[in-house]
N, C-alpha and C positions, 0 to 999 in steps of 0.2 A: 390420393395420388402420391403424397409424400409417404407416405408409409410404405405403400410398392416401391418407391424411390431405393429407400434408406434399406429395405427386405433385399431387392434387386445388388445392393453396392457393397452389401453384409453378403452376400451369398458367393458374390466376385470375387471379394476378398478370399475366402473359403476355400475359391474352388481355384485360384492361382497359387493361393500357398501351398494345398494339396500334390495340387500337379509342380511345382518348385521341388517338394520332397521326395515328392516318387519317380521324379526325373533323374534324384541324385543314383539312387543304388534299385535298378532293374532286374526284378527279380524271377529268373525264369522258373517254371514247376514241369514235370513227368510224372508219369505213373509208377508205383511203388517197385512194381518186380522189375521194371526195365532201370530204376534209380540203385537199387541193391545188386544187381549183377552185373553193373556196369562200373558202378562207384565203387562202393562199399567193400564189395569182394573180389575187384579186381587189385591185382598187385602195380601194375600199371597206372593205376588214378589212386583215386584218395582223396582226403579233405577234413574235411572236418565243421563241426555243428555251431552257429552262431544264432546268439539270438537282438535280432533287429526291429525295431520300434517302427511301425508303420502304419500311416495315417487309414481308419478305413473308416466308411462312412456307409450309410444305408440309402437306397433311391426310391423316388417318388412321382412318378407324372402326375401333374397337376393341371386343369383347365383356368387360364386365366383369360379375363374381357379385356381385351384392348382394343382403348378407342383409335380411329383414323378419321383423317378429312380427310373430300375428296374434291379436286380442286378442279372447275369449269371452267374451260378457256373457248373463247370463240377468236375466231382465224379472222383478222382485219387487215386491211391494206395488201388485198390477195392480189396474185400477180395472175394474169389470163392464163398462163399456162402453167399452172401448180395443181397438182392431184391431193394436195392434201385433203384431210374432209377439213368443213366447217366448224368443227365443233370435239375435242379432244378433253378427257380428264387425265390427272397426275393426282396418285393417293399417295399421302404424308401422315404419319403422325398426327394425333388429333393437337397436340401441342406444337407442333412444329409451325411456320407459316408458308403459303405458300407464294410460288414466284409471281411478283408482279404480269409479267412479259417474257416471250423470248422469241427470237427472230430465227424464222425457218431458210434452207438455203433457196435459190429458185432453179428455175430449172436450167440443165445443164452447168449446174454451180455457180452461175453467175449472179443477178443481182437479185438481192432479197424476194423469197418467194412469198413471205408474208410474215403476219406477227401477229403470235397466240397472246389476248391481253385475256385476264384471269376478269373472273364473271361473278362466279357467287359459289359458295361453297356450299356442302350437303358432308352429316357425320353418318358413322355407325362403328357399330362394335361389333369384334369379333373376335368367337374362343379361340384361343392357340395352346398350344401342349407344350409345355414345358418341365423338362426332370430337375428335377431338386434333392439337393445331399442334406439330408437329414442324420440326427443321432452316430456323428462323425466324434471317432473316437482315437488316442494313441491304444494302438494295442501291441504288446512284443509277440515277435512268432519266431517260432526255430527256425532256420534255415542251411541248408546244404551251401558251404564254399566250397567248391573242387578245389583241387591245387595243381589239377590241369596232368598231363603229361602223353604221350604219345597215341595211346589207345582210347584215350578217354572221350567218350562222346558228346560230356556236358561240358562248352567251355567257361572257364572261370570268368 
């Protein structure tokens, strides 16, 4: 569980510095003949080729088991006229705890319709999908700056 912990808070780390980077300089892309006769060979636009260091990483979905409890509460000190049912669960984290009690409204909002007291609990596990940035590298790529101007389609 510590080791998913510390995998889990390495991977955060990762994947907020990423998106901090790629927040800074937004790089849009076109297709080559509409990028050359719009840019390139127009007298109107222009620019010129830079080359920019951007973070790219490779992706992975992954099946992992996470445990949950499931928390059993039976409805006590019911009020005659409350539809609640008898008997309600709340799923937590298998690590988490669950609430003691908690007091339902009664009917028409006024005085307590009852109080769900916590009973006994029951676990289980279950896969979930999750993607993961693997083999995350600095790589430099050329890129198009326009320098923008009236006809130009790509703005800088």
């Amino acid at each position: 569980m510590k080791t998913t912990t510390l995998i889990a808070s390495v991977f955060l780390a990762l994947t907020f510095n990423a998106a901090a980077n790629t927040a800074e300089k937004e790089i849009k892309t076109t297709d080559f003949n509409t990028f050359y006769d719009t840019q390139v060979a127009s007298s109107d636009c222009g620019g010129y080729w830079d080359e920019r260091r951007v973070r790219v990483c490779d992706y992975r979905t992954e099946l992992t088991d996470i445990a949950y409890k499931t928390c059993h509460y039976k409805l006590m000190y019911k009020n005659s006229m409350t539809t609640y049912p008898d008997w309600t669960t709340k799923t937590v984290l298998a690590s988490q705890s669950c609430p003691n009690d908690w007091t339902i409204p009664g009917p028409y909002g006024y005085a307590p319709g009852g109080v769900y007291v916590h009973q006994h609990d029951t676990f289980f596990t279950q896969q979930e999908r999750k993607t993961v940035a693997y083999n995350c590298r600095w790589e430099t790529r050329s890129v198009w700056v326009p320098n923008g101007g009236q006809f130009c389609p790509i703005e800088p």
